[in-house]
GUFI-960019 format. One record per atom (N, C-alpha, C): residue in one letter; x negated, y negated, z. Coordinates in steps of 0.001 Angstrom, whole numbers, plus 500000, padded with zeros to 6 digits. Layout:
<martors>
AXYZ
...
</martors>
This chain:
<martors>
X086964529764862801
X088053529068862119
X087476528115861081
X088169528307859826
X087453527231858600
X087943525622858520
X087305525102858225
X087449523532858254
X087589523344856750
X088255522199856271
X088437521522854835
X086338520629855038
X086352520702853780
X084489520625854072
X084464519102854565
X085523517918853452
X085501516444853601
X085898515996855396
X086510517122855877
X087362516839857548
X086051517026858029
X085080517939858425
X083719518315858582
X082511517774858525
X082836516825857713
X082085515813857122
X082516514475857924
X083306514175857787
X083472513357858501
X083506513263860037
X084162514305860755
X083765514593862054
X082500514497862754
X081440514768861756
X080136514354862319
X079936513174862277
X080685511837861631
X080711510809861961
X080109510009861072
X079318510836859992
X078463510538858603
X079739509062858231
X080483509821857492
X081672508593856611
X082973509272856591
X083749508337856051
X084966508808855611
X085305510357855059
X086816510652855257
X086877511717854034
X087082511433853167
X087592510378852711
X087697509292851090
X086039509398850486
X084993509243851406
X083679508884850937
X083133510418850994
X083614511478851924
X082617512618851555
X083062513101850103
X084483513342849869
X084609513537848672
X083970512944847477
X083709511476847395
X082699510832846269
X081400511837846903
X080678511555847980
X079050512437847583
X079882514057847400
X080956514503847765
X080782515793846874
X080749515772845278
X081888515153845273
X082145514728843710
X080587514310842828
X079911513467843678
X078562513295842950
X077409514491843106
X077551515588843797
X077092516686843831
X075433516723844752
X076203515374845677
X075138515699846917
X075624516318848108
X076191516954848355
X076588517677849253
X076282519492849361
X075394519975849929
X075467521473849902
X075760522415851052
X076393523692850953
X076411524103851441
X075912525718851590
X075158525667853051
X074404527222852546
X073412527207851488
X072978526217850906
X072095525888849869
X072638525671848361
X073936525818848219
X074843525814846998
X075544524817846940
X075584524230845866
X076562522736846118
X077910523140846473
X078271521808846667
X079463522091847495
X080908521409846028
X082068522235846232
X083203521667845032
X084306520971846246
X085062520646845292
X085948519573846348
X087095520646847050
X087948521060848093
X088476521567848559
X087538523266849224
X086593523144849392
X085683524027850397
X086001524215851499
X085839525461851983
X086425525326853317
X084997525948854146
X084527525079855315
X083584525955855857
X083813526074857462
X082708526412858170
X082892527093859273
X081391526680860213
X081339526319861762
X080623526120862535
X079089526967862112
X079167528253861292
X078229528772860827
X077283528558860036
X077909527529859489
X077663527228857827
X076708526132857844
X075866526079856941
X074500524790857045
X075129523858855894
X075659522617856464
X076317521731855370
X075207520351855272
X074953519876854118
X073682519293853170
X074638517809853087
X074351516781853374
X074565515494852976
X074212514334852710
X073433514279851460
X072842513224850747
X071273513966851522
X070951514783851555
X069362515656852311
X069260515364853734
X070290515247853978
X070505515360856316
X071640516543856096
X070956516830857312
X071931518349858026
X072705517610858710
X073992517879858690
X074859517505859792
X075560518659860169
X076657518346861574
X076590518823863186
X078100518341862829
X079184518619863072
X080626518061863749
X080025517313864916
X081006516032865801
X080821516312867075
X081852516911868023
X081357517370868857
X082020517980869993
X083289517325870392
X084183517577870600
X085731517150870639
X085134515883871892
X084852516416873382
X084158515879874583
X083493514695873913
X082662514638872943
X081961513413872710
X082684512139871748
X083861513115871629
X084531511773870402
X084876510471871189
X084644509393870499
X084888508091871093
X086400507546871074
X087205506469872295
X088234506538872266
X087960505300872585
X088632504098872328
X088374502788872328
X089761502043872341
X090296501112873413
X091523500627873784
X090703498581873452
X091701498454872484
X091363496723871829
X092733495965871927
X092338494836872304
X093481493696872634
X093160493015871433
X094067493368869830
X093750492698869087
X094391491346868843
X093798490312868248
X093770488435868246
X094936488872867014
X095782487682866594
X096270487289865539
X094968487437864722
X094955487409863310
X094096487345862177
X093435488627861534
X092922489347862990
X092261490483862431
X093449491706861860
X092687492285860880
X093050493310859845
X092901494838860097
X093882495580860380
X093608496606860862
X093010497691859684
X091871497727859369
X091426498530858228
X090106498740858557
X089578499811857972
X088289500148858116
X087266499732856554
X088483498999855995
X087733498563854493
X086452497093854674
X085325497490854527
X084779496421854650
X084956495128853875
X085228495248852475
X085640494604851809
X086349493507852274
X087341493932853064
X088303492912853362
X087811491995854841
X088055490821854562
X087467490168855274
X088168489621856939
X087669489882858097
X088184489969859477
X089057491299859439
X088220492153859288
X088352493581859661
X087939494054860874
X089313494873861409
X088730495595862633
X087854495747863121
X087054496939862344
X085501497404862722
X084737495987862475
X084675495366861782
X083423494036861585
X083814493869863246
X084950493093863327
X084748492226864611
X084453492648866230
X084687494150866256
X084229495119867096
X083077495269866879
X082618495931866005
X080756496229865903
X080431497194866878
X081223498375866633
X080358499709867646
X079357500583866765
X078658500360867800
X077836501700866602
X077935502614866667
X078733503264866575
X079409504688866033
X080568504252865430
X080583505412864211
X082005505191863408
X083020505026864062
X084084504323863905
X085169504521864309
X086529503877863691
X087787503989863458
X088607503542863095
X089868503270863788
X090974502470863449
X092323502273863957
X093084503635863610
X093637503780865057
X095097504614865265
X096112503906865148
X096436504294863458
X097839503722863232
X096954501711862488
X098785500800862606
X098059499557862631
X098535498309863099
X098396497440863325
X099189496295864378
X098710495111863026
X100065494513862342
X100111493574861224
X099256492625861923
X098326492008861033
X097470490758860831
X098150489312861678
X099274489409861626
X099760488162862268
X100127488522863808
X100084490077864239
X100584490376865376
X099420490527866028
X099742490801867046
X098471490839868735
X098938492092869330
X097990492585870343
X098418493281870964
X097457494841871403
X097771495478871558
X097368497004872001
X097204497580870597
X095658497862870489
X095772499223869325
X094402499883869643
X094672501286869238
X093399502305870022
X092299502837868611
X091195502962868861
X090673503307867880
X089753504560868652
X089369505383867624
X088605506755868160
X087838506959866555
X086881508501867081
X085884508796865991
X086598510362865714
X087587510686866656
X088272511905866199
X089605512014865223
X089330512582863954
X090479512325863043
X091612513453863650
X091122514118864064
X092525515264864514
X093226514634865374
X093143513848866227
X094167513053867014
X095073512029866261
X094577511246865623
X095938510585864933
X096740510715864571
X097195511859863337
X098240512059863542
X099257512770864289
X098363513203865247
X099090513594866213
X099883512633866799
X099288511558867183
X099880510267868148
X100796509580866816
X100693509620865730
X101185508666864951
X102462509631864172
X102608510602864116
X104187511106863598
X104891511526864469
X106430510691864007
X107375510095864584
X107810511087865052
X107852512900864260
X108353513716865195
X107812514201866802
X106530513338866542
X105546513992868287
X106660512801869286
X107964512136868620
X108045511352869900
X107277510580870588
X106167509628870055
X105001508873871008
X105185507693870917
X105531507194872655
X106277505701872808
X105046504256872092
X105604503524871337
X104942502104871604
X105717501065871528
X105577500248872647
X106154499610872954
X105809497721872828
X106445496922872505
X106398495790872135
X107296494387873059
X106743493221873031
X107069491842873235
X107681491133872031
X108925490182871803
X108826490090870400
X109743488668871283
X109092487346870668
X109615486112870507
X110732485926869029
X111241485793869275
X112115485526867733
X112811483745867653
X113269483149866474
X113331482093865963
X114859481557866617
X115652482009867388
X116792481383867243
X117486482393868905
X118732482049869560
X118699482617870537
X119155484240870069
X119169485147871149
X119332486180870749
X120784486354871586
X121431487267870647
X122681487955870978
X123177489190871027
X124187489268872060
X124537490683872715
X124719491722871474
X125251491159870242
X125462492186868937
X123956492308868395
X123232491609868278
X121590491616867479
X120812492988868577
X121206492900869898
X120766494159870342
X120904494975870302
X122327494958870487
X122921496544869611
X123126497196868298
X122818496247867670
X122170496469866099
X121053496375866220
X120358496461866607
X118682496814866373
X118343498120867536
X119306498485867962
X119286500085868926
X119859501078868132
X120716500821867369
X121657501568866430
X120773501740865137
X119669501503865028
X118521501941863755
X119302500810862283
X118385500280861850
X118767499064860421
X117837499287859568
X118670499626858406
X118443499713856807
X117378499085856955
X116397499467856460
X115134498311855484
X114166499222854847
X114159498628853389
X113259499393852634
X113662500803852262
X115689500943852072
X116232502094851990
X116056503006852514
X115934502718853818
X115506503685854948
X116204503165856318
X117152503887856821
X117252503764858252
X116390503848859157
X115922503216859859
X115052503236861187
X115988504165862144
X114838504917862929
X115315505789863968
X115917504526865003
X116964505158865925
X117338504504867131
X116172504121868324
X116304503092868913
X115154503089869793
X116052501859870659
X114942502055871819
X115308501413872963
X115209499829872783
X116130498960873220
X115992497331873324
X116521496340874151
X115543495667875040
X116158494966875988
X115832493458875735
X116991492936876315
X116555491365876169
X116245490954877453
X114993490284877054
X114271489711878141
X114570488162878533
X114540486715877864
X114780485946877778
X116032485859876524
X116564484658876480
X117089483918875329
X116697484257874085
X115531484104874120
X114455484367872547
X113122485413872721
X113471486056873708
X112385487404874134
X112969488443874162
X112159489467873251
X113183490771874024
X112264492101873536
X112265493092874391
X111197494267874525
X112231495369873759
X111019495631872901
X111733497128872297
X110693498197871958
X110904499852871919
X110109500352872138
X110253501623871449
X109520501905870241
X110033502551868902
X108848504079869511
X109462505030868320
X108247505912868262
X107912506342866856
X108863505153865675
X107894505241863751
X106951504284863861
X106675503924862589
X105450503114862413
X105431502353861282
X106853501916860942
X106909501682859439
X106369500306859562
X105895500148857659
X105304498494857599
X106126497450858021
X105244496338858897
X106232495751859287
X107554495984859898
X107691496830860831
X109320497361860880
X109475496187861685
X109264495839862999
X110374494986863791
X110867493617863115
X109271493110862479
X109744491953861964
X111407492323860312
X110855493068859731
X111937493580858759
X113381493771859470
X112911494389860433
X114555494647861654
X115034493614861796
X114152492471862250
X114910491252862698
X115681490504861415
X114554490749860823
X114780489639859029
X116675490056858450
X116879491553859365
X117985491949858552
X119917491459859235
X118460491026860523
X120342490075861173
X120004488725861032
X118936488115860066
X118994486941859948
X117592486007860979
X117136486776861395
X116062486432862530
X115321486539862354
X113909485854862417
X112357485660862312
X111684485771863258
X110245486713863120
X109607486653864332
X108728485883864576
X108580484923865940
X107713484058865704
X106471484275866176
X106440485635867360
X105493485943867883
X106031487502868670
X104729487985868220
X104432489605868502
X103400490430868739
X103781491516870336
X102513491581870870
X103050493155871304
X101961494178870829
X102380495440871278
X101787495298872962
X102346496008873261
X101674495929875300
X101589497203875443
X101994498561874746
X101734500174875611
X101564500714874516
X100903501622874200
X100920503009873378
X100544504428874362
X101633505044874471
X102164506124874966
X101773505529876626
X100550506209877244
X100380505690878466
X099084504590878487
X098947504371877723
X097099502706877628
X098449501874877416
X098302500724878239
X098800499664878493
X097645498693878251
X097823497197878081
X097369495826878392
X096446495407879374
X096852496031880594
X096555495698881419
X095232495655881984
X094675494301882381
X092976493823882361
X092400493624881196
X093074493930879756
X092275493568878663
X092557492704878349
X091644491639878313
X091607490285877600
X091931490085876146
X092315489275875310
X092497488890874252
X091467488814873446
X091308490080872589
X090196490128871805
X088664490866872415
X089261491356873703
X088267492787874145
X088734494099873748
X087953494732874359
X087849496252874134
X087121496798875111
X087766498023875103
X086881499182876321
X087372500774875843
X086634501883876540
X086692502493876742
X087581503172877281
X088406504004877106
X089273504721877842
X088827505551879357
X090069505509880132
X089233505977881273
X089383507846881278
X088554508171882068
X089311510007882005
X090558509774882314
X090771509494883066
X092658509528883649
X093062509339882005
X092998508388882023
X093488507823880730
X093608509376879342
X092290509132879501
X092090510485878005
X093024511640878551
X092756511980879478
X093424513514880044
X095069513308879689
X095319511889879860
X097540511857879897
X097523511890878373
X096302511405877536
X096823511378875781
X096989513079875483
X095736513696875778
X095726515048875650
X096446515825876080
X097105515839877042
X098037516439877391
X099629516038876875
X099773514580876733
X100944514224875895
X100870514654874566
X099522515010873866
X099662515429872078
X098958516915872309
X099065517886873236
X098675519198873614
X099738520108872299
X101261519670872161
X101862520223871955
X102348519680870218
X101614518363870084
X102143517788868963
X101749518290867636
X102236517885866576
X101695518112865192
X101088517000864519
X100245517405863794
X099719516495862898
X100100516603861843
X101034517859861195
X100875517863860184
X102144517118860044
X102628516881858680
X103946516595857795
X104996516809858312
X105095518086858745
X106362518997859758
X106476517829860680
X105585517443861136
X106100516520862081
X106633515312862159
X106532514502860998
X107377513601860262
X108830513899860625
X109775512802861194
X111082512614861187
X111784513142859665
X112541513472859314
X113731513077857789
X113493511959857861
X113749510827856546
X114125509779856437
X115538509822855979
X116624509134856680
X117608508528856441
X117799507599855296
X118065507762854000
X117808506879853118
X119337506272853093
X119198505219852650
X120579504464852493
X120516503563851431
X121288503431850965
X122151502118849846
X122242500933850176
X121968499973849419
X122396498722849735
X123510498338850815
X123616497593851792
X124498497041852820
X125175496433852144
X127068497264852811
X127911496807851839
X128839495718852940
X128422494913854072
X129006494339854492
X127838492848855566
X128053492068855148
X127235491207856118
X127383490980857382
X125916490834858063
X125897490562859529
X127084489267859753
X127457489215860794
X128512488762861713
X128166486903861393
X127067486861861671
X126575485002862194
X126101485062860652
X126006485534859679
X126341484865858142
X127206484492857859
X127224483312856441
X128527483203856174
X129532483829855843
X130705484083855773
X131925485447855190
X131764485594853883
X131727486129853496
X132085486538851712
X133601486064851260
X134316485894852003
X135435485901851637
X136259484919852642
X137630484125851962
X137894483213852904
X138958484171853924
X139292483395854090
X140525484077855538
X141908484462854969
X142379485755855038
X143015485962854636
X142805486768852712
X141854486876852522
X141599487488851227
X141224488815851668
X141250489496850459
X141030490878850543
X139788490936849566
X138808492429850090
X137688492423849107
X138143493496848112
X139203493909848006
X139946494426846634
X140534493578846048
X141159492422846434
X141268491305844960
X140189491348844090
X140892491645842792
X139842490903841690
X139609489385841389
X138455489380841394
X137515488318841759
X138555487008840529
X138463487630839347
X139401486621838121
X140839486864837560
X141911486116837515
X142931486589836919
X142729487059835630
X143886488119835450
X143662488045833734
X144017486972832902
X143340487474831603
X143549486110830527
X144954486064830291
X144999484518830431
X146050484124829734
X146829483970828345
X147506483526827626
X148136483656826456
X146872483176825904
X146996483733824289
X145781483634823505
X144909483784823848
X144349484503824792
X143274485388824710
X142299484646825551
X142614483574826116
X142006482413826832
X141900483025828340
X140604483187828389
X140161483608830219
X141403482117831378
X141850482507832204
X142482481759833269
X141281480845833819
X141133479362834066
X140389478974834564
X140129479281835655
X138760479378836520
X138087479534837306
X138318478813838635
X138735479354839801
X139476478714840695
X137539477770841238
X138021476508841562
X136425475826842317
X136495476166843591
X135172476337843782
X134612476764844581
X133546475786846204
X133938475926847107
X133095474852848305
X131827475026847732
X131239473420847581
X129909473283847818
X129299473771848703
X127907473919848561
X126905474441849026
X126163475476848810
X125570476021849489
X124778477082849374
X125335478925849281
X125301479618848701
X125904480888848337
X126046481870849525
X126713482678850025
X126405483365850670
X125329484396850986
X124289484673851775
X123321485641851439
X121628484910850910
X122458483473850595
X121088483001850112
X120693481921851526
X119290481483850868
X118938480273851933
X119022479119850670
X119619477828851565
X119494477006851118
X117988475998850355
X118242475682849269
X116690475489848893
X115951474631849527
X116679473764850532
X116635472716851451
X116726472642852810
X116091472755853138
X116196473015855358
X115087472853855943
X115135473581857086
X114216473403857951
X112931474444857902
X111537473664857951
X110592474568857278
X110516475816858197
X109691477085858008
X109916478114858633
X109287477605860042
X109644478541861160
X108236478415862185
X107353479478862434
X105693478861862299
X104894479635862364
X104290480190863352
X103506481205863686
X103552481785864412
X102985481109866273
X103638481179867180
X103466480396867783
X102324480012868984
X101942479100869807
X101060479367870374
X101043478943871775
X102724479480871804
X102940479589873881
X103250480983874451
X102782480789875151
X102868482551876025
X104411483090876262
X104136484691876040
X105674484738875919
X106620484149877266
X105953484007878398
X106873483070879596
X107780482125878983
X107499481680878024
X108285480460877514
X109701480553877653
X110344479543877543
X111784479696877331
X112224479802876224
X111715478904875537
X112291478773873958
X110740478597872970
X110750478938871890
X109831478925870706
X109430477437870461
X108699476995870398
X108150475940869795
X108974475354868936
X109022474009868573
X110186473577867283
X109230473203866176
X108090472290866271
X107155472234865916
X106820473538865078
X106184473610863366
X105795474478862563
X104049474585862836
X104281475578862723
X102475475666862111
X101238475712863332
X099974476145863803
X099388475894864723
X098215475551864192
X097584474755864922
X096598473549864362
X095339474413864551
X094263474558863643
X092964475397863615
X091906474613864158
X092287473158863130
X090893472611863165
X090154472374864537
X088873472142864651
X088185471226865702
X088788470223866467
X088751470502867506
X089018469479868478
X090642469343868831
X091215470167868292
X092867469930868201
X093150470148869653
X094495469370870111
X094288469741871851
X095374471055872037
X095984471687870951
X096610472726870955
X095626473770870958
X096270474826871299
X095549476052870985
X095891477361870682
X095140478051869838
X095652479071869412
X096026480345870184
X097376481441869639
X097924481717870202
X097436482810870953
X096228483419870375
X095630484207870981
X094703484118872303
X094473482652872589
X093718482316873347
X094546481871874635
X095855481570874277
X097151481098875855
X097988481878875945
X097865483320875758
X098723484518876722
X098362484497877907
X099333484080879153
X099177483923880227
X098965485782880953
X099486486523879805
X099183488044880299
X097786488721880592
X096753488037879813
X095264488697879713
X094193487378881086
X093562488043881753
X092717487851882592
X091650486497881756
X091157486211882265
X090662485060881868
X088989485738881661
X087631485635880905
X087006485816880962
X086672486842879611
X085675487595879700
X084973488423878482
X084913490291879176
X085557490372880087
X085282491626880523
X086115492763879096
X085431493700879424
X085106494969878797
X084765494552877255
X084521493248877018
X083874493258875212
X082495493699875278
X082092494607874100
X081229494619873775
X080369494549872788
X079584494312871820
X079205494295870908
X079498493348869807
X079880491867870453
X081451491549868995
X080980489889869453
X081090489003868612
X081127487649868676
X082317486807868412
X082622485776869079
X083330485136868891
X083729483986867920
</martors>
């Protein structure tokens, strides 16, 4: 069976397929003794040349699978460039990258491996593959905000698929998607008016949390590997497996706990101005209540709150903005007081604090 040459290339663990294509493109790459052009397809037979090393695929059995309790801050990217990146703060030596990605301000469960044929398997929305989340939000939560955020919400002209949501506390509540869009929960919330103040994935499909400390990593167990493989036995990677997107139009009616558009008793088929009056003179402009517009925020209030740094047990969110970095502060950051992760350094390896 033929391989794309850059997938091949990378499977042996050399670099990227972004990067085999540059050494093909620069015309160090051969194959069979003939350089190699970009879209090649070769085969376990074939003697493939890279930068003057022979390389090997590896063996499906040897690919690495890696379960990380990632901190607030770090960056889910394999770009070195960017600074508190995944791989930097891990440090395995063998290649490896993020499945999928957990936003910079969020915590939580994310898996990394050296096999590219599995991701998208686990990561399109048509394979159905649960991940599941903790989500603190800014204000209490209500019986309609749940059922609008189960019923799938516009963002980014796109309906979100339906997914499961329970409220856990007042200002806690577990929901458990199978897309992956940027930012979706926090965008979900933003669209009934709600901010997230804190967010922590806890499951992807069957790897859970559980025993990983905040800012470790380990190894997957066989049990473990055998339920992924057998849950993506049947899946696609390709495109086909992508959901439809539901595209939609601007929201032509506001959430409930905004202000009304309209007073009591008006209709949104009145026209907004009478017609002009004699001589051609527009009807004056009926005045209007002070304050702030509907739809907007006032330029004046209460500053946002940032992300917080009590365990989700809490009852309520912090009122207090912002969490203190410096030295010696007697607060602490939020990654370090999840009452969920074990206390200690077990399963880190390779990585400084």
């Amino acid at each position: 069976m033929s391989t794309r040459l850059n997938k091949y290339i990378s499977e042996s663990g050399v670099c990227s397929r972004r990067e085999a294509d540059k050494f093909i493109e620069q015309g160090n790459v051969f194959v069979n003794g003939k350089r190699a052009s970009i879209g090649d397809q070769v085969t376990e037979k074939d003697r493939v040349v890279v930068n003057g090393s022979l390389i090997e695929p590896r063996a499906p059995e040897d690919a690495i699978y890696i379960a990380f309790n990632k901190p607030p801050g770090i960056t889910s990217t394999t770009e070195t460039s960017v600074k508190d990146n995944i791989i930097r703060y891990i440090k395995h030596s063998e290649r490896i990258f993020p499945i999928g990605r957990l936003d910079k301000d969020s915590q939580g469960l994310i898996l990394l491996t050296s096999n590219g044929d599995i991701v998208n398997k686990i990561l399109r929305a048509g394979n159905k593959h649960e991940k599941e989340y903790i989500v603190m939000v800014d204000k209490p939560i209500t019986d309609s905000f749940i059922e609008g955020m189960r019923g799938g919400v516009p963002i980014m002209g796109i309906m979100t698929q339906k997914c499961e949501v329970k409220k856990e506390t007042n200002y806690i509540f577990r929901i458990t998607l199978i897309q992956g869009m940027n930012r979706q929960i926090r965008k979900m919330c933003e669209h009934f008016g709600y901010e997230v103040v804190q967010l922590e994935r806890i499951r992807v499909m069957n790897i859970t949390l559980k025993g990983l400390g905040v800012g470790d990593w380990r190894e997957l167990t066989e049990k473990e590997l055998e339920g992924i493989m057998k849950m993506t036995e049947t899946s696609s990677g390709t495109k086909e497996a992508s959901l439809p997107k539901r595209r939609v139009g601007p929201p032509t009616t506001a959430w409930s706990s905004r202000p009304a558009r309209f007073s009591e008793g008006e209709s949104e088929d009145k026209p907004a101005r009478k017609p002009a009056g004699a001589g051609g003179k527009s009807a004056p402009r009926a005045a209007t209540p002070s304050g702030p517009k509907p739809g907007r925020k006032p330029a004046m209030g209460k500053p946002k709150p940032a992300a917080s740094a009590a365990a989700f047990g809490t009852e309520k969110p912090p009122r207090k903005p912002g969490r203190p970095t410096s030295a010696g502060s007697k607060r602490k950051p939020a990654a370090k007081t999840l009452n969920r992760a074990p206390k200690g350094n077990a399963g880190r390896r390779g990585s400084s604090r």
